[in-house]
C-alpha positions in Angstrom: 104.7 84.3 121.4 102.5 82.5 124.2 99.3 83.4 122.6 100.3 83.6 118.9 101.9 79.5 119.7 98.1 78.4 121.2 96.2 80.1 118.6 98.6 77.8 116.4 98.1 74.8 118.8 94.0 75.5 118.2 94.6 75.5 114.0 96.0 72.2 114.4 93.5 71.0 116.8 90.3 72.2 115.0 90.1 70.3 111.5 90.5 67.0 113.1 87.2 67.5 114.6 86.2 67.3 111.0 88.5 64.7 109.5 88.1 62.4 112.3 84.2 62.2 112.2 84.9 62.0 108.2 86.9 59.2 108.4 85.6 56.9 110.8 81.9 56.8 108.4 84.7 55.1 106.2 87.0 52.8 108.2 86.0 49.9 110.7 87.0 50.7 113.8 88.3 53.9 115.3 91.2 53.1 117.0 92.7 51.9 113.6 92.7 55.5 112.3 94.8 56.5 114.8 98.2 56.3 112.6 96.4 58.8 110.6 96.5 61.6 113.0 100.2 61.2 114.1 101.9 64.0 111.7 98.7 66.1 114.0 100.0 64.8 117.2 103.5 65.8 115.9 103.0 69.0 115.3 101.0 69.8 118.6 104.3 68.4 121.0 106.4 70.5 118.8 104.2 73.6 119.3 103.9 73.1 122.8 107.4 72.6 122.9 107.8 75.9 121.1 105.7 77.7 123.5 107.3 76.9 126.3 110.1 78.3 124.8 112.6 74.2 124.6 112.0 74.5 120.6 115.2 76.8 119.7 116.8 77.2 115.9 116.3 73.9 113.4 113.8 72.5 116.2 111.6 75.2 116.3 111.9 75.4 112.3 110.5 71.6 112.7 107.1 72.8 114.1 107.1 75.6 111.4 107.1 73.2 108.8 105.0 70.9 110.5 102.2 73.5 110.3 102.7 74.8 106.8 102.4 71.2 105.7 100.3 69.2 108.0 97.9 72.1 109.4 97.7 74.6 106.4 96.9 72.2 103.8 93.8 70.3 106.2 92.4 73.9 106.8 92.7 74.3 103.0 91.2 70.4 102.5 88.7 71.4 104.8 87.4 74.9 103.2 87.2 73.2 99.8 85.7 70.2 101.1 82.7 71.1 103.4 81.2 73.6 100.8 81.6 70.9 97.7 79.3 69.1 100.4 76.8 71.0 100.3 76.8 71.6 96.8 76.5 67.8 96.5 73.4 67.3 98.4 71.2 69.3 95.9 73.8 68.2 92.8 74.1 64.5 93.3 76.7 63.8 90.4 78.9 66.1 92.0 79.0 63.5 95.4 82.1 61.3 93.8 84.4 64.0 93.0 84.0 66.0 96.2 86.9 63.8 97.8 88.8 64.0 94.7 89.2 67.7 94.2 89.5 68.4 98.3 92.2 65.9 98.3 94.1 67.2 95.2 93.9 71.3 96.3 95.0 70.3 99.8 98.0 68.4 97.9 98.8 71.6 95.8 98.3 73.7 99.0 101.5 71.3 100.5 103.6 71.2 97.6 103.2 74.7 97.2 104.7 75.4 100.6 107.6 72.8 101.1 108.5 75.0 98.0 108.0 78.3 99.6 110.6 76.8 102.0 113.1 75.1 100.1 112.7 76.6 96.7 111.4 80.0 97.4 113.7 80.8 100.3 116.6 81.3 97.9 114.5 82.3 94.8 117.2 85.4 94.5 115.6 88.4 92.4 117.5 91.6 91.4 114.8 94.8 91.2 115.8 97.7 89.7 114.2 101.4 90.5 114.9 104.8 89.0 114.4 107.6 91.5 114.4 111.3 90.7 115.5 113.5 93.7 115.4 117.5 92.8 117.8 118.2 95.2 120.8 115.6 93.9 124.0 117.5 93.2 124.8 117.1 89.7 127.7 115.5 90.3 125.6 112.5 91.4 123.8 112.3 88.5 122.9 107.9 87.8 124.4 107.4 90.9 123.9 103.5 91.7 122.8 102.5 95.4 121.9 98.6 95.8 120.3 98.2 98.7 120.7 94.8 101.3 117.7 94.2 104.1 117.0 91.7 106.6 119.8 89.0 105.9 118.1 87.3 109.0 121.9 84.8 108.7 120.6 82.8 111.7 118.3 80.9 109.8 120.7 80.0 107.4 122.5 78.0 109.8 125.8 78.6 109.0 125.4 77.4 105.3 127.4 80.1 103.3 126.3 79.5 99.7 123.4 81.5 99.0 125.0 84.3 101.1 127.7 84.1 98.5 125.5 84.0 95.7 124.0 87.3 97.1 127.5 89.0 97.4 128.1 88.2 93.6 124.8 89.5 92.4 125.6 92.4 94.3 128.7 92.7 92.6 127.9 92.0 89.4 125.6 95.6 89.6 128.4 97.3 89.8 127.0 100.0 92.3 128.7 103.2 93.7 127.5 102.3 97.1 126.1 99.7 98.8 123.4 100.3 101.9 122.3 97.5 104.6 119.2 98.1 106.5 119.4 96.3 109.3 118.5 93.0 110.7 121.6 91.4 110.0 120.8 88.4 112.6 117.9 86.8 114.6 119.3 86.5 118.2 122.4 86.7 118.6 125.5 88.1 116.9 127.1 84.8 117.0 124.9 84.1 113.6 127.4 86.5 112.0 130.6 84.3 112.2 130.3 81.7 109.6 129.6 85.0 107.3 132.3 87.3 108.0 134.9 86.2 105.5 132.1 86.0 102.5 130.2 89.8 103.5 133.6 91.3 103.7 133.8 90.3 99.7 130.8 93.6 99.9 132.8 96.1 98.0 131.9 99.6 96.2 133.9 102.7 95.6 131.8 104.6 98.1 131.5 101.5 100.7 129.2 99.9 102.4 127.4 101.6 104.9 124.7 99.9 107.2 122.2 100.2 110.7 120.9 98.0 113.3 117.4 96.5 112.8 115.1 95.3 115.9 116.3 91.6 115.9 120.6 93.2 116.3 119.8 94.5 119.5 119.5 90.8 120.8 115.9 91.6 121.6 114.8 88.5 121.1 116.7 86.5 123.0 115.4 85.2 125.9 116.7 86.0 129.2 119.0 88.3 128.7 119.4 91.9 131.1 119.0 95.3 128.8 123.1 95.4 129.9 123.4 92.3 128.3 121.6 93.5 125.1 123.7 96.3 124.5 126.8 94.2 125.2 125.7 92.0 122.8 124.8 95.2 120.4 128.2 97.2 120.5 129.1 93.2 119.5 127.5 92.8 116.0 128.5 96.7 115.6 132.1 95.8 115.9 131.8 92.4 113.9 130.2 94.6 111.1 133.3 97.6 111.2 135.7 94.3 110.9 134.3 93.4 107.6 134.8 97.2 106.5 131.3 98.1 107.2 130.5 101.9 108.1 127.8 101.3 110.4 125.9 104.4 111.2 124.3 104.7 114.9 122.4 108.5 114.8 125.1 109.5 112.7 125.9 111.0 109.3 128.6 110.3 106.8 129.5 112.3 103.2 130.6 111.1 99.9 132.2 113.8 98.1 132.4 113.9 94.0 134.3 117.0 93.2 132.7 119.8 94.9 129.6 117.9 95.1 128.5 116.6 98.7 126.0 113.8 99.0 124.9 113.3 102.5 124.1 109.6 104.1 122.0 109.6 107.3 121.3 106.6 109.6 119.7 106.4 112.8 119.1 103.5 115.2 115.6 101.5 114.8 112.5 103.6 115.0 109.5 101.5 114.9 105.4 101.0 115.9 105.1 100.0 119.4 105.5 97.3 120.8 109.2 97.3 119.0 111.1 99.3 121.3 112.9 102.3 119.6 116.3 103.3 120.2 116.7 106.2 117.3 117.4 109.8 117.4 116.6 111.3 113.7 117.4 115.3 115.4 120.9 113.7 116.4 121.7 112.2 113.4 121.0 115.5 111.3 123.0 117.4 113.7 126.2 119.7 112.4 124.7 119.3 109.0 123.8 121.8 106.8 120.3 122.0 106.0 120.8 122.6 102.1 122.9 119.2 101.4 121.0 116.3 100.1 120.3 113.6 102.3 119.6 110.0 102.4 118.2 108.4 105.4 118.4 104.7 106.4 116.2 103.9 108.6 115.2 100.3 109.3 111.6 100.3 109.9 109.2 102.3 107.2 107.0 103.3 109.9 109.5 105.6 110.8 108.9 107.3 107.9 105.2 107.3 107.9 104.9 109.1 111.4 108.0 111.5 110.9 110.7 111.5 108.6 107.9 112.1 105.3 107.3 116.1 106.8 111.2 117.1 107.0 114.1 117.9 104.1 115.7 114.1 104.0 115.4 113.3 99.7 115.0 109.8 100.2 114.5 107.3 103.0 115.6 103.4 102.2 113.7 101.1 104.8 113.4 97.4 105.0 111.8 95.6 107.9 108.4 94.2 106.7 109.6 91.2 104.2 106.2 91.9 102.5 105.5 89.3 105.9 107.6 86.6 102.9 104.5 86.5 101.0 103.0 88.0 97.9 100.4 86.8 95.4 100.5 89.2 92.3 100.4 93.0 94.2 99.4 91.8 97.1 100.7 91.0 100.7 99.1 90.6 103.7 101.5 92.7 104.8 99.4 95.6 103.2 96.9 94.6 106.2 99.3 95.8 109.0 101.9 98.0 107.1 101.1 100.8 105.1 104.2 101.1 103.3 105.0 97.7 103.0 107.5 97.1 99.8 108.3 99.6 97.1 108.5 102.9 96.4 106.3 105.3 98.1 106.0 109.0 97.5 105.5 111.3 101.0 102.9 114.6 101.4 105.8 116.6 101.0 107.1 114.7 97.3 109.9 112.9 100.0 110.2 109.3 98.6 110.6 106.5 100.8 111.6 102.8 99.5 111.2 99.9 100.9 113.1 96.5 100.1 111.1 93.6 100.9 114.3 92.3 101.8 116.5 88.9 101.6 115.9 86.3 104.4 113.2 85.9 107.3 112.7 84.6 110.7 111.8 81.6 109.5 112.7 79.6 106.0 109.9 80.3 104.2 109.2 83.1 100.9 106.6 82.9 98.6 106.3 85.5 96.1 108.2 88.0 97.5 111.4 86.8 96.9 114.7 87.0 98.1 115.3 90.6 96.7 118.6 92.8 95.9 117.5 96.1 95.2 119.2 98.5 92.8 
């Protein structure tokens, strides 16, 4: 957090070098430009603040927004502007609009993202996704899943409307069974509260079923012993049972149709160092037969990429990544550090795994990859 915060603290530092020299050639005095560089002097306390660790919840959400408004758009002014510089010295008609068109994409660039955060945050999409498994038991045959991930309800702050508009969409699919995939909070399981009433509406003939995701084992929050943590854990676990929630922790459950077995799998989060992983795929398999079908939750994809893609499990639904909350056409920078990052993904042994870009986020903010229910 430490160095990711002062490579922040650098971004917001660096293209006022450049604006400062560009606007004193134009203004009488520098000391009267000063006013200019206060949303910059802003958002540097509230970084600092934030890497020292004082900037908690809405605060720190100030600095967020304070870069992807302030500092995003002047990098973007600054990228557009410079090269239209150059151009202009061997294009001299071009000189007059330079300030124009820099000025105008770095307004875009702003608008764009105080949408991202307001707008796009609760964008709500439903996907829909056919998946052939060879091993189904007939008996399953269009057998509806809809898939939650990462509600991330801290950031919500306790507002329960769009987690109500999510429980209808859900219903209004009508599914047989409805999975979580973990990362039901931020920090603490305190985020749950406000929510409790409005997830327990989450109802399907075959239930819901959910796991933990890195950010329910309290990780995250600072200060806090490993015996703390798992307090905390067993917590949200029980929180999530009271709303009727079958929360599976290295275990298995079955859903029976007639003489027809399906078998749900879900272990504790697996994931790419440095997450810590707490998950035990052998003991969640364990007592059952090897010719049932099985789907395995598992919160992180990576999980899947390293293991799960050379056994017997049919399908694997994984969350986790949030396609990083942003997507321009097919890609995410997500793709950069993930490679299964959102979708449906077919293993070396014809295994599928999918992957819901999920719902909420760390932070407010979703641009392209939407806010997604997954059918």
């Amino acid at each position: 957090m430490l160095r990711f915060s002062f490579l922040l603290i650098l971004l917001t530092l660096l293209p006022d070098l450049y604006l400062w020299r560009f606007i004193t050639r134009r203004h009488t005095g520098r000391w009267r430009s000063l006013p200019l560089f206060l949303p910059t002097l802003l958002t540097l306390g509230s970084l600092g603040l934030a890497a020292a660790g004082i900037l908690t919840g809405p605060l720190l959400w100030f600095a967020f927004f304070a870069v992807l408004c302030v500092t995003f758009p002047k990098i973007v002014f600054i990228l557009i502007d410079a090269p239209l510089r150059l151009m202009a010295r061997h294009r001299p008609g071009l000189r007059r609009h330079v300030l124009t068109v820099s000025c105008l994409v770095g307004l875009i660039v702003a608008a764009v993202q105080l949408y991202a955060s307001f707008g796009g945050m609760k964008r709500l999409v439903v996907h829909r996704e056919r998946i052939t498994l060879p091993t189904l038991p007939p008996a399953f045959e269009g057998y509806r899943i809809v898939q939650l991930s990462d509600l991330h309800l801290g950031t919500y702050l306790g507002d329960t409307t769009f987690v109500s508009q999510i429980v209808d969409s859900v219903t209004a699919q009508h599914p047989d069974l409805i999975a979580f995939t973990g990362d039901l909070v931020n920090l603490h399981p305190d985020e749950l509260t406000p929510y409790l009433s409005v997830l327990s509406r989450l109802q399907a003939p075959d239930g819901v079923v959910a796991i933990l995701g890195n950010h329910d084992y309290s990780t995250y929050s600072p200060g806090l012993t490993p015996a703390e943590q798992q307090a905390l854990t067993d917590r949200l676990v029980r929180m999530e049972q009271s709303m009727g929630w079958e929360v599976l922790r290295d275990s298995h459950t079955l859903r029976l149709r007639g003489t027809d077995t399906l078998a749900l799998v879900g272990v504790e989060n697996i994931g790419k160092q440095p997450l810590t992983s707490h998950g035990d795929l052998a003991k969640a398999l364990r007592g059952l037969p090897a010719a049932r079908c099985r789907i395995l939750l598992s919160h992180d994809p990576w999980h899947w990429h390293t293991q799960v893609q050379h056994t017997n499990i049919a399908l694997t639904l994984s969350g986790h990544t949030h396609a990083m909350q942003l997507r321009l056409g097919g890609f995410s920078p997500a793709a950069l550090f993930m490679p299964e990052w959102g979708g449906l993904y077919i293993g070396a042994q014809q295994h599928p795994l999918y992957v819901s870009t999920g719902i909420g986020g760390s932070v407010p903010y979703r641009l392209g990859a939407w806010p997604q229910i997954d059918v």
